[in-house]
PLY file of the C-alpha trace (Angstrom):
ply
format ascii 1.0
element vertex 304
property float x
property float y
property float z
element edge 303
property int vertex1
property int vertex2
end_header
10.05 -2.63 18.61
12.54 -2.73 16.29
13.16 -0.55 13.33
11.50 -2.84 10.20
7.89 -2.76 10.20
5.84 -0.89 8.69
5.47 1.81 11.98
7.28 2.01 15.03
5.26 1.12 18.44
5.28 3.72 21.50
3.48 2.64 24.74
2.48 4.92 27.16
1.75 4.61 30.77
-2.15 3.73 30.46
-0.50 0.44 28.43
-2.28 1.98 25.09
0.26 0.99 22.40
0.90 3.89 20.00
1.80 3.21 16.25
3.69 6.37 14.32
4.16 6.37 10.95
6.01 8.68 8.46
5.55 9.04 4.59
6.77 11.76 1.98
5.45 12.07 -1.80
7.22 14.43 -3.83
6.48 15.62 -7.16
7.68 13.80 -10.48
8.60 10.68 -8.00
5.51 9.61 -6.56
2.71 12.13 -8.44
2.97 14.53 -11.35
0.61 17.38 -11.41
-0.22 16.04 -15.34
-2.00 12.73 -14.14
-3.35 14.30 -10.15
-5.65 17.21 -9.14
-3.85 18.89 -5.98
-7.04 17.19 -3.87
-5.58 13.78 -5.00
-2.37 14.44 -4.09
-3.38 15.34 -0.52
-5.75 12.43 -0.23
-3.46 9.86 -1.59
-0.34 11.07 0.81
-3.08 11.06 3.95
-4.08 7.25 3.06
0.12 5.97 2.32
0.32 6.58 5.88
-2.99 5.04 6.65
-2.15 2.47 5.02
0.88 1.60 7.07
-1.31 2.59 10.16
-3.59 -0.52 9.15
-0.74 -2.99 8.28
-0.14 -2.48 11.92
-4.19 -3.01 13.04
-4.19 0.57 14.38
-6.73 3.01 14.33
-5.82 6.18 13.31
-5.79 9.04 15.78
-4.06 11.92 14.97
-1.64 13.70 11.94
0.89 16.15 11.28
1.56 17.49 7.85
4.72 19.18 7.04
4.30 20.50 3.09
6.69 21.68 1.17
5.40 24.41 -2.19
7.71 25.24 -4.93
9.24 28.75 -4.72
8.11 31.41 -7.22
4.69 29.73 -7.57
3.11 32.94 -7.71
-0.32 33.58 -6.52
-1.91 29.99 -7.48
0.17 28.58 -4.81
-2.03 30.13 -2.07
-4.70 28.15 -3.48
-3.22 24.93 -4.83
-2.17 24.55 -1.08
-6.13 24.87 0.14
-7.02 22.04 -2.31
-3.87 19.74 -1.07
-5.61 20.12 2.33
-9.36 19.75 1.03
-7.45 16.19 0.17
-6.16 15.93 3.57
-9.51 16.55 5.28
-11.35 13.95 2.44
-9.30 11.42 3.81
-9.21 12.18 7.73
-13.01 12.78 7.64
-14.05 9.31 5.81
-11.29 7.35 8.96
-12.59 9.80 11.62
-9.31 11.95 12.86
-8.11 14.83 12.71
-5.10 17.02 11.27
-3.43 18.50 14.79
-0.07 20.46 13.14
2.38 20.72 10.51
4.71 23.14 9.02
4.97 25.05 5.57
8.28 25.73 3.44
9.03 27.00 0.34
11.54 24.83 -1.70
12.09 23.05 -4.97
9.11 21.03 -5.92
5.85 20.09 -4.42
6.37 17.57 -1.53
4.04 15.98 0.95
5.53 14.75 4.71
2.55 13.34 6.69
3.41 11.74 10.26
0.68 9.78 11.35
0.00 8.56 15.04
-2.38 5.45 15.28
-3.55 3.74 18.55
-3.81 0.13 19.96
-5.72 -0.36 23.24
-4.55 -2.52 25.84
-4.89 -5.88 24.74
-5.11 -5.70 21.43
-2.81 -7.62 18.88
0.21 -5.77 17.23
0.20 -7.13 13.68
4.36 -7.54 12.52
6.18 -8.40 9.62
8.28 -11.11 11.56
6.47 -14.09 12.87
5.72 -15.98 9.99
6.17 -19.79 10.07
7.94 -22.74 7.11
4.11 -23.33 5.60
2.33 -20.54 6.03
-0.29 -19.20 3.41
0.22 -15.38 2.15
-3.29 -13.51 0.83
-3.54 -10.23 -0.92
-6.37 -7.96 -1.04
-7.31 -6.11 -3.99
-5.88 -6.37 -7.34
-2.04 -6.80 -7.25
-0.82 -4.03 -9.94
-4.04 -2.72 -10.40
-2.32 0.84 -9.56
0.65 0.41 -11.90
-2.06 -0.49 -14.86
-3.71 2.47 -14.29
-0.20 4.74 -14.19
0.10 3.56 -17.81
-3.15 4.23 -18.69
-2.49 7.89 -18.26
1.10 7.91 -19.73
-0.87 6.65 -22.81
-3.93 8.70 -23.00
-3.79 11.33 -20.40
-6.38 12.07 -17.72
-9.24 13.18 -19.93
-8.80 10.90 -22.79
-8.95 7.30 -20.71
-11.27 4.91 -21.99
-14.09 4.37 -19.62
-13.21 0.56 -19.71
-10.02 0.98 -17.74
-11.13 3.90 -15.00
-11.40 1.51 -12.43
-7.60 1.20 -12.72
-6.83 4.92 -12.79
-8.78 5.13 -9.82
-7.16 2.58 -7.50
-3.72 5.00 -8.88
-5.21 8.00 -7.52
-7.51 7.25 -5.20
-6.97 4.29 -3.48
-8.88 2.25 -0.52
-6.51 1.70 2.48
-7.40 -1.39 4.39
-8.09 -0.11 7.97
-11.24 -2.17 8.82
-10.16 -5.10 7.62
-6.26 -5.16 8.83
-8.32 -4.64 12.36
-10.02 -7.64 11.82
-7.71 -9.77 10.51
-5.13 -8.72 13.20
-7.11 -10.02 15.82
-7.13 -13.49 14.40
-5.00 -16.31 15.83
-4.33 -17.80 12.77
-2.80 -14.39 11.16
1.12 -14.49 11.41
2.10 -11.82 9.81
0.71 -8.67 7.92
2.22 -5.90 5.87
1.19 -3.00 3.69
1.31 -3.81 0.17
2.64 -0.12 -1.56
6.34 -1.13 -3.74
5.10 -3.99 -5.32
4.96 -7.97 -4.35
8.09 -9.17 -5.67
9.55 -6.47 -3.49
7.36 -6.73 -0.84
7.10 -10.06 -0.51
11.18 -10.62 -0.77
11.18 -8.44 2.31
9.13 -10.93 3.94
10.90 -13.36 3.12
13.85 -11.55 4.29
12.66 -10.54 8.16
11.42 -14.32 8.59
14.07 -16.24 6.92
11.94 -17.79 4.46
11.69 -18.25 0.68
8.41 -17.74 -0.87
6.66 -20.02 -3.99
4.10 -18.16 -6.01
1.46 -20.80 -6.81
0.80 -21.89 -10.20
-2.48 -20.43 -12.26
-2.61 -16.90 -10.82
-4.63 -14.64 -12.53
-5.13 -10.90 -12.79
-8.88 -8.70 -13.50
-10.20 -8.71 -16.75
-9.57 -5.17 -17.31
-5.73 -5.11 -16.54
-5.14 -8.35 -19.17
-7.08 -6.20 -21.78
-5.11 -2.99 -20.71
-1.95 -5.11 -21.31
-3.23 -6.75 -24.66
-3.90 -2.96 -25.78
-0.71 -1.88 -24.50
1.31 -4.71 -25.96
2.72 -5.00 -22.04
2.61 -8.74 -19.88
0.14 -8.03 -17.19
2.30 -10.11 -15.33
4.98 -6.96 -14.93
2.16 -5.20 -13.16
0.82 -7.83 -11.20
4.28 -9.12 -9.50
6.22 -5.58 -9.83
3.39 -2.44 -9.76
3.77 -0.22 -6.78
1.68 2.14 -5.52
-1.06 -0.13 -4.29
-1.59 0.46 -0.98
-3.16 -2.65 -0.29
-2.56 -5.26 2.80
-0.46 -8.71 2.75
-1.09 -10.98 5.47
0.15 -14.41 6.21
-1.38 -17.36 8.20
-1.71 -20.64 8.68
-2.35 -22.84 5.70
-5.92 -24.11 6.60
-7.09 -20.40 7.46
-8.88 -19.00 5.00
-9.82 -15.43 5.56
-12.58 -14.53 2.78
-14.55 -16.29 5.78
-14.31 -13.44 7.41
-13.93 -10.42 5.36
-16.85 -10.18 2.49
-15.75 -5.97 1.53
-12.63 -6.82 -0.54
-11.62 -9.28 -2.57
-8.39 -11.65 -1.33
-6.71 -13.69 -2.89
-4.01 -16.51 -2.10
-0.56 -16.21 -3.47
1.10 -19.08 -2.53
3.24 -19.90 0.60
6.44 -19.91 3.12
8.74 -22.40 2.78
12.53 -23.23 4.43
13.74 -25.18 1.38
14.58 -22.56 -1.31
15.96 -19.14 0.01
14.01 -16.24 -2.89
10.85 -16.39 -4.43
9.60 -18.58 -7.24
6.81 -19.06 -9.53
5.48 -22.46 -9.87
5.07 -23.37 -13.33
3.78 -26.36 -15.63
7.34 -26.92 -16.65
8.98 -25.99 -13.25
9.84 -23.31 -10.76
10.84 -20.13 -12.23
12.50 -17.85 -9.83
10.85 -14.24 -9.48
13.88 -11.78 -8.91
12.80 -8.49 -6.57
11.75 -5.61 -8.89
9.48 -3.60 -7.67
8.57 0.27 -7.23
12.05 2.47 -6.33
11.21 5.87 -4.80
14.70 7.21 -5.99
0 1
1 2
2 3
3 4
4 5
5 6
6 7
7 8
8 9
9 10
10 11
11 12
12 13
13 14
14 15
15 16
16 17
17 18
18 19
19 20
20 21
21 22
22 23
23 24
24 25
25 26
26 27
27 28
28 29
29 30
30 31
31 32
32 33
33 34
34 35
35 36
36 37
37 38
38 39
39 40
40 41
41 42
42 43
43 44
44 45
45 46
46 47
47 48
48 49
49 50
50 51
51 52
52 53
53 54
54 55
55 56
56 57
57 58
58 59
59 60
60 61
61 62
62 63
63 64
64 65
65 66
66 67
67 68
68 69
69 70
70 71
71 72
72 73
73 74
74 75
75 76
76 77
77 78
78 79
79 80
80 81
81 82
82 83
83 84
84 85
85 86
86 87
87 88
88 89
89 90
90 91
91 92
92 93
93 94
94 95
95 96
96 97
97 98
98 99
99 100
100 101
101 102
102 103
103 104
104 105
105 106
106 107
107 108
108 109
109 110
110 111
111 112
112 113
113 114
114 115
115 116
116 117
117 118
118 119
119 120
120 121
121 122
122 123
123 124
124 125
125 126
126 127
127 128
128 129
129 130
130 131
131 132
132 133
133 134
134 135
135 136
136 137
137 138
138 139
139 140
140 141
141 142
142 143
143 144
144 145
145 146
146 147
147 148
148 149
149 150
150 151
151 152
152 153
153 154
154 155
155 156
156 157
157 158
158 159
159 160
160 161
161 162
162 163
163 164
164 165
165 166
166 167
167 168
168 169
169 170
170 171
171 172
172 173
173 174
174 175
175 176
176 177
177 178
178 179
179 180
180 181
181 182
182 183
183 184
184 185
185 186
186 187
187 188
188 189
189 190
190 191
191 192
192 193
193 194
194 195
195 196
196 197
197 198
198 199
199 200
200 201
201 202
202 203
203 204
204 205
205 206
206 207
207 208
208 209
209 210
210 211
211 212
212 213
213 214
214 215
215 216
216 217
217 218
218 219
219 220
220 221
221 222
222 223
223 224
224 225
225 226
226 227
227 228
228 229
229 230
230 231
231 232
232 233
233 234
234 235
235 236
236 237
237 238
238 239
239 240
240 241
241 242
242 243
243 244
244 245
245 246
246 247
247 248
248 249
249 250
250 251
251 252
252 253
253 254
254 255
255 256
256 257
257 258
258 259
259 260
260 261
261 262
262 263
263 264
264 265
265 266
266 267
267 268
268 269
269 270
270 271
271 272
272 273
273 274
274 275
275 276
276 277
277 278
278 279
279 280
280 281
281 282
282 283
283 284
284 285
285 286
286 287
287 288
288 289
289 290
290 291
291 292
292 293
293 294
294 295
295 296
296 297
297 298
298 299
299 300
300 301
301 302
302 303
């Protein structure tokens, strides 16, 4: 397979396909130790790569952590390092697989390198990014931004002074749900075309789908975020719409399929939601608006 998707594909000699994946959080780019215990950290790193694992419709087997602790630390380092792994072993315990090596360097700030090995068996489907057809539906799961609303949560209150009303945002920022059960579900469907983890943000995300396939994309008129995230906004003076098209961090699954498929038939443990579809007559993405189609330029999370 092709460099592209969200893991590369190995297959050894019993036909079992193997899916590796490789993901690095670093401090002050992807965390900051004023908004994430050290557990979080570790957990959040361990499910990025999950996450990409599931986009996939692996199972996770195996990991490798390679972690990288700021020089001069003094004595805390020790045990901020036991707490990144308590993280690590939160997340491999609750998706059943272990840690199996690693590596340990001193350096400038704290950074995370996780390679994670998942498994197909024989038989089973390998879910792509390419594949997707002129018409076909694309579905989220969870809510799109959600993670991005709860970043600015904490840049405006802090960690111990959010309001209780918008913790279910902070949490899908620091402890969020990758998708494994259901990506293995939803892989195995005929009507699926095309899945991909959902982690810079769907303009960006979805542009790059648009990309691999040839395809332009049209955002459906009338979409609609949570409750909490519009009143977040409202409070923050900030469009909810930023979030929703441009938050990263989400860890969350996009899949494509065929228009009449409609996969809340068969996945009741997270909500999904249809964003609008495929098409071979504009090249970009667009929103679909009362007074026309307003094109959606790709602006979404940068890891620089």
């Amino acid at each position: 397979m092709a460099i592209g998707d969200d893991a590369a594909v190995r297959i050894n000699k019993a036909g079992e396909r193997l899916i590796i994946t490789a993901d690095i959080s670093v401090e002050n780019v992807h965390f900051t130790l004023d908004t994430m215990t050290f557990e979080e950290i570790g957990y959040r790193a361990m499910v990025s790569n999950l996450s990409d694992c599931a986009a996939m419709g692996a199972t996770p087997d195996s990991a490798v952590v390679q972690l990288v602790f700021p020089k001069g630390g003094g004595e805390d380092v020790n045990g901020a390092i036991e707490k990144i792994y308590t993280g690590f072993t939160q997340a491999c315990s609750e998706w059943n697989f272990p840690i199996v090596g690693g590596d340990l360097s001193g350096g400038a700030v704290w950074t995370v390198g996780i390679t994670l090995i998942g498994s197909l068996s024989p038989g089973d489907k390998v879910a792509k990014r390419t594949g997707i057809s002129d018409g076909d539906a694309l579905w989220v799961t969870g809510t799109p931004g959600g993670s991005a609303a709860g970043l600015a949560a904490l840049a405006k209150w802090g960690r111990a002074g959010v309001l209780e009303r918008y913790q279910r945002l902070v949490d899908l920022h620091i402890r969020p749900t990758p998708r494994v059960n259901e990506a293995r579900i939803l892989a195995a469907c005929g009507p699926v075309s095309g899945m991909m983890d959902l982690s810079d943000g769907l303009s960006k995300d979805v542009g790059t789908l648009c990309f691999d396939n040839g395809l332009g994309f049209i955002f459906e008129r009338g979409l609609v975020s949570s409750p909490d995230m519009v009143e977040l906004a409202d409070e923050l003076d900030w469009d909810w719409q930023d979030w929703f098209y441009h938050g990263g961090e989400e860890y969350e699954l996009l899949l494509s399929c065929a228009p009449s498929f409609d996969p809340r038939g068969i996945i009741n443990t997270v909500n999904i939601t249809r964003l609008g579809f495929f098409t071979s007559k504009y090249s970009g993405m667009f929103i679909e608006g009362y007074g026309g189609m307003e094109e959606l330029p790709p602006r979404g999370w940068d890891h620089c």
